[in-house]
C-alpha positions in Angstrom: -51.5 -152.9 -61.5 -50.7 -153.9 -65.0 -53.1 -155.1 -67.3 -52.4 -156.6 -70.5 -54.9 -157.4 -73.8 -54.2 -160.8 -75.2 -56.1 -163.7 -77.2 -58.4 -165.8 -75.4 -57.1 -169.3 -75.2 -59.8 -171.9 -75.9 -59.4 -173.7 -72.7 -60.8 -170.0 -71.3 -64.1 -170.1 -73.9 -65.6 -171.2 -70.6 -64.9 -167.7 -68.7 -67.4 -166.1 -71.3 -70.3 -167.1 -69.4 -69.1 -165.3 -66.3 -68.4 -162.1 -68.6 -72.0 -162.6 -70.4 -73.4 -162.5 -66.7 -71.9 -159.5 -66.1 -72.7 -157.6 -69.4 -76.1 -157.4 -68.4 -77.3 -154.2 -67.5 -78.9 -153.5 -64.6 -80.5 -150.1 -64.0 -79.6 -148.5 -60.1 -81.8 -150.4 -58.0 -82.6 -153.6 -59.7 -81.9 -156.6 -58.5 -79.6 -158.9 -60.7 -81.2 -161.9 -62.5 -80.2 -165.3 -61.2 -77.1 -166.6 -63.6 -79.5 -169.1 -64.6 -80.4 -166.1 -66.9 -77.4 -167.2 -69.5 -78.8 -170.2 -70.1 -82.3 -168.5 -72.5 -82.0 -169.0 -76.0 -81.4 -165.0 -76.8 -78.2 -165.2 -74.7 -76.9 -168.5 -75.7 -76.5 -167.3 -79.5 -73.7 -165.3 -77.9 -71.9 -168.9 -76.2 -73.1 -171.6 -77.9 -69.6 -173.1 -79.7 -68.0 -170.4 -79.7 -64.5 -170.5 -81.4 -66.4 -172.5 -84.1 -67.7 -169.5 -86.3 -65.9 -167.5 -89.1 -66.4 -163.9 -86.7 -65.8 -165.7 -83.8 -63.2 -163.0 -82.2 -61.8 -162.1 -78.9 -59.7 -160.7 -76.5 -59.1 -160.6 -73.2 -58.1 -159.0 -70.2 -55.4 -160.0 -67.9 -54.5 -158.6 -64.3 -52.1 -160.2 -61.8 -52.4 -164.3 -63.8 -56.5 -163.4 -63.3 -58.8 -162.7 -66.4 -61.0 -159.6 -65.6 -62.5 -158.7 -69.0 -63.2 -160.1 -72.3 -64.8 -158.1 -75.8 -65.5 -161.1 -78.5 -67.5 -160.7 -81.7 -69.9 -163.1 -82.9 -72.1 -162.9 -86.3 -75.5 -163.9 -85.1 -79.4 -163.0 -84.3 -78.7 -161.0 -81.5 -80.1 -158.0 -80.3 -77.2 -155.8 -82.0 -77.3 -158.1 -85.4 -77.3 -155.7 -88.7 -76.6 -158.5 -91.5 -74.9 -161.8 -92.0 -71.4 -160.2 -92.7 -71.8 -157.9 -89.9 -70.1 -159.3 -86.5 -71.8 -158.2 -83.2 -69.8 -157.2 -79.9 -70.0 -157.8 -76.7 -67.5 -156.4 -73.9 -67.6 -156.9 -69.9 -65.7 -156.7 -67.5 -65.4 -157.6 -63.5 -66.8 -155.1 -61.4 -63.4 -154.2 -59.2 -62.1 -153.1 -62.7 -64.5 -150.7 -64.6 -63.5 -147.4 -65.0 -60.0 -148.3 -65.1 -59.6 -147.9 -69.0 -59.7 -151.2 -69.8 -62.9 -151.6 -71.7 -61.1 -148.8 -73.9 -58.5 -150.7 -74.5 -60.5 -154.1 -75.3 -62.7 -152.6 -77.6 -60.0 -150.8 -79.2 -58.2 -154.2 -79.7 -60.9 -156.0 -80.8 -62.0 -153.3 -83.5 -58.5 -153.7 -84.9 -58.7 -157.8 -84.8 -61.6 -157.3 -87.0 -60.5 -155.1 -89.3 -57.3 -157.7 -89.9 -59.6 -159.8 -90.7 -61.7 -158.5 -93.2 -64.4 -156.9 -91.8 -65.5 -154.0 -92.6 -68.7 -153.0 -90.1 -69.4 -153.8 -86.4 -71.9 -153.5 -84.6 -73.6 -153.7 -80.7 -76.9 -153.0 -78.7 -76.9 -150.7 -75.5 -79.3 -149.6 -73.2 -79.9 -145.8 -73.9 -79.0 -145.1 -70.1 -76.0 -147.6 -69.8 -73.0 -145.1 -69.5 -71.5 -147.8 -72.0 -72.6 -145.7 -74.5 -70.3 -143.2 -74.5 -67.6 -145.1 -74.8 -68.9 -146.6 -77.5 -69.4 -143.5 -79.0 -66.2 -142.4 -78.4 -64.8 -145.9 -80.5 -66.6 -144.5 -83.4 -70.4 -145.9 -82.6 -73.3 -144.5 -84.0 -77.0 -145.4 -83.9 -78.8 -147.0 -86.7 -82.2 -147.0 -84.8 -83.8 -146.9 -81.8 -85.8 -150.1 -80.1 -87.4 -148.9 -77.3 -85.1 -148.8 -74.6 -82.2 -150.2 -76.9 -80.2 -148.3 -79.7 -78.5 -150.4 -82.1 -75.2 -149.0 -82.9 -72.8 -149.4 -86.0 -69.3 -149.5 -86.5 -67.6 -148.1 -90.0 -64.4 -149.7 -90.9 -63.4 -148.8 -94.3 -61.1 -146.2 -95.2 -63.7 -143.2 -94.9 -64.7 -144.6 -91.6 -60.6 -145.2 -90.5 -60.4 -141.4 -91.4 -63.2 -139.8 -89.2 -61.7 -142.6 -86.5 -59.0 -140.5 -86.7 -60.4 -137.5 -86.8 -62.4 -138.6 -83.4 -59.3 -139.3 -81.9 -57.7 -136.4 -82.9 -60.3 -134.4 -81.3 -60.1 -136.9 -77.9 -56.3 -136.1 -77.7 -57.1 -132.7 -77.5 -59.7 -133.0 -74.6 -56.7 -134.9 -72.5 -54.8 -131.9 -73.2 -57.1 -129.4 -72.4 -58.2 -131.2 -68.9 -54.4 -131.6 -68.1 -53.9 -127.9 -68.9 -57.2 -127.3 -66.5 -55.3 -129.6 -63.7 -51.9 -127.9 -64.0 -53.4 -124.2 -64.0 -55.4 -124.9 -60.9 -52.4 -125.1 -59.1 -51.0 -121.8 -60.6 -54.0 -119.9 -59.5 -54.5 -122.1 -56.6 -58.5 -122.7 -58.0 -59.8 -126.1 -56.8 -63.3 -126.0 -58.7 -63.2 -129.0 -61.2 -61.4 -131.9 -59.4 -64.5 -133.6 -59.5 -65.0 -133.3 -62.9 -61.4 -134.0 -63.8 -60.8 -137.1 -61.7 -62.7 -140.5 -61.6 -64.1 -141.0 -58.2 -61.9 -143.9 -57.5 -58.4 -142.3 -58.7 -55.4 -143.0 -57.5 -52.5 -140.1 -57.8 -48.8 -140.8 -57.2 -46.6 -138.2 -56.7 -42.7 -139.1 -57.5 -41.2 -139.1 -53.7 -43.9 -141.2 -52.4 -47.3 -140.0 -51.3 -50.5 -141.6 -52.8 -53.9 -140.4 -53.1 -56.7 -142.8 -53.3 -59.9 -140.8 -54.4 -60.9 -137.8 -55.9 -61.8 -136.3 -52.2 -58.3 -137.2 -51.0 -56.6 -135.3 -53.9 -58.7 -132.3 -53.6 -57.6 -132.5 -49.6 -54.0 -132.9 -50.5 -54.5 -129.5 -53.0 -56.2 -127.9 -50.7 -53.9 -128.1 -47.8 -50.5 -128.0 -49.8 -51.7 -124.7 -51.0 -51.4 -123.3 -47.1 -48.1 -124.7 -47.3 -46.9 -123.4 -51.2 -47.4 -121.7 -54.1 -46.8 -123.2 -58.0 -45.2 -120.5 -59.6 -44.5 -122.4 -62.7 -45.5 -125.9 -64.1 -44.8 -125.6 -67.9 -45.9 -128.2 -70.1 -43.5 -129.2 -72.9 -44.8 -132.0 -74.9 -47.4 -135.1 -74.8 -47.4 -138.5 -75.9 -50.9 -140.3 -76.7 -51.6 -144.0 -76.9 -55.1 -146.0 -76.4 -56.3 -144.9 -73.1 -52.8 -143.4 -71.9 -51.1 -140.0 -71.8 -47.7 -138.7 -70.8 -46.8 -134.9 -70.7 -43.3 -133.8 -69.9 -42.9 -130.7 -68.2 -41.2 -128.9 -65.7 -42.1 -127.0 -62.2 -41.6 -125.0 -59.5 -42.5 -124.2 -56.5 -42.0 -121.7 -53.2 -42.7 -122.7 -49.5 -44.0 -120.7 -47.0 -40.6 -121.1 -45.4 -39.1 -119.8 -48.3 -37.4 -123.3 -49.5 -37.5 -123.4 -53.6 -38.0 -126.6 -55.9 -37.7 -127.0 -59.1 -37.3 -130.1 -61.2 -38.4 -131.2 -64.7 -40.6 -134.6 -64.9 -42.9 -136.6 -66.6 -46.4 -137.9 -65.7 -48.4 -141.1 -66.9 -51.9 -140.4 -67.0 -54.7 -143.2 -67.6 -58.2 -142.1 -68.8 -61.3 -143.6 -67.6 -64.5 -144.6 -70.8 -66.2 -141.0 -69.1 -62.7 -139.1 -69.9 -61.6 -139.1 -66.9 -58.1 -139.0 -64.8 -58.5 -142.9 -63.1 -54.9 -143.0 -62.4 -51.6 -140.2 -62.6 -48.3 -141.2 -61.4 -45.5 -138.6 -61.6 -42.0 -139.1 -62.3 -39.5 -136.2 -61.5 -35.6 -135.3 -62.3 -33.5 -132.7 -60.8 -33.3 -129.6 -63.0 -29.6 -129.0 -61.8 -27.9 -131.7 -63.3 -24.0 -132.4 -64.0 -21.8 -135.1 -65.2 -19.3 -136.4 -62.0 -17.2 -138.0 -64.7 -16.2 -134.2 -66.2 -12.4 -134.5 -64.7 -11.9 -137.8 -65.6 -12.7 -142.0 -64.6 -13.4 -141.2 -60.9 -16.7 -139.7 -60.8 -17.2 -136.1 -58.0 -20.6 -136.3 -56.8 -22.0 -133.2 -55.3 -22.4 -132.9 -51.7 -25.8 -132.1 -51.7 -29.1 -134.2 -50.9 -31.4 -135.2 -53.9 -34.1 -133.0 -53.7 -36.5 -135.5 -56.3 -36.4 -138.7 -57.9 
């Protein structure tokens, strides 16, 4: 499922009522408001003409031809508002796609919008229990103050602020590459504790011949019972790439049945993180560690008689 961060067109200023709607927070167990609820004069200053404004920013989210998120900024008397040259965020998205990494990938998008145009602070309110608030804090977030159940959050943008952003994701970088360490040595001392912890609830793990896993209980099955089957005996991690909420790690592997039958290939996999820092999607790409050129002895390529043990 490929998602990709664009512009919002003006004839889609309409969508942001839906998105407002679903920006509301609503503690477990409390009924949602009726959509009626947009219409109040507090959540208006976040609609009214928008696209009019000098600050009026934002992106969206696009899935499949469907838009299923949107962050904008706004400077107005909201509830996050800091001063007149200050733009506030908002950021929402459908419910069938949170936890996915796209609300990473929004913000992240519409931080750097801002900053080309000028600005050089954002800011946002969040309810102190909304999980929200880690990823916020993870964007470079901090609170100002504290009103009641609220905390107001600011955004540096100028150069000291651009250098502890990358000092922050420096440090996250290094937390993706410690957990994929944690996932890869599991297997080498055959230690399931932490799959919970490592993988979103709703995961989805590919492995490069074919099988899928759809939940963090279906891949702790899968490690559980490949692990009657096999033992990792190596799984070596070359080198990493980082970018937004994506990782790749090259590596290589391999691996003895209990029949005795060996594999061993190099390969690649692309990891997405979830706003809690968690593995929400790994697919795996592998190559055959016993490789040759069939064009050696000349213009008619010799293939090996042998079956492709990965892909």
């Amino acid at each position: 499922m490929d998602t990709i961060i664009r512009r919002i067109r003006p004839e889609e200023y309409d969508l942001l009522r839906e998105f407002l709607y679903q920006a509301i927070y609503l503690p477990e167990g409390t009924q949602p408001p009726p959509r009626s609820v947009i219409d109040l004069p507090e959540l208006q200053v976040y609609l009214a003409g928008f696209g009019t404004r000098p600050g009026d920013h934002c992106l969206v989210a696009e899935t499949e031809g469907n838009v299923v998120g949107a962050a904008w900024s706004r400077i107005m008397e909201d509830y996050g508002h800091i001063d007149s040259d200050t733009p506030s965020l908002a950021i929402s998205l459908l419910p069938d796609y949170r936890g996915l990494g796209i609300g990473t990938r929004l913000l992240s998008g519409l931080l750097r919008l801002l900053q080309e145009n000028g600005y050089l602070r954002a800011s946002l309110s969040v309810q102190k229990d909304n999980p929200a608030l880690r990823l916020y804090a993870r964007a470079g977030f901090y609170i100002v103050t504290e009103r009641g159940s609220e905390c107001l959050m600011l955004r540096d943008m100028t150069r000291a602020g651009q250098q502890e952003d990358t000092d922050m994701e420096h440090t996250i970088e290094k937390q993706r590459e410690a957990k994929i360490r944690q996932w890869f040595s599991m297997w080498l001392d055959k230690q399931v504790t932490g799959i919970a912890d490592l993988f979103a609830p709703d995961a989805v793990y590919i492995e490069s011949w074919g099988p899928e896993y759809h939940g963090s209980g279906k891949i702790k099955l899968w490690f559980e019972e490949w692990n009657t089957r096999g033992r990792v005996q190596r799984w070596d991690i070359r080198q990493y790439f980082h970018r937004e909420d994506q990782t790749v790690v090259e590596w290589s592997f391999r691996c003895v049945m209990t029949d005795g039958t060996v594999q061993s290939f190099d390969g690649i996999s692309l990891i997405r993180w979830n706003g809690a820092g968690q593995i929400c999607f790994l697919q795996e790409f592998g190559c055959n560690e016993n490789r040759y050129d069939p064009y050696a002895q000349g213009k008619t390529p010799v293939f090996r008689e042998e079956q492709a043990l990965w892909f």
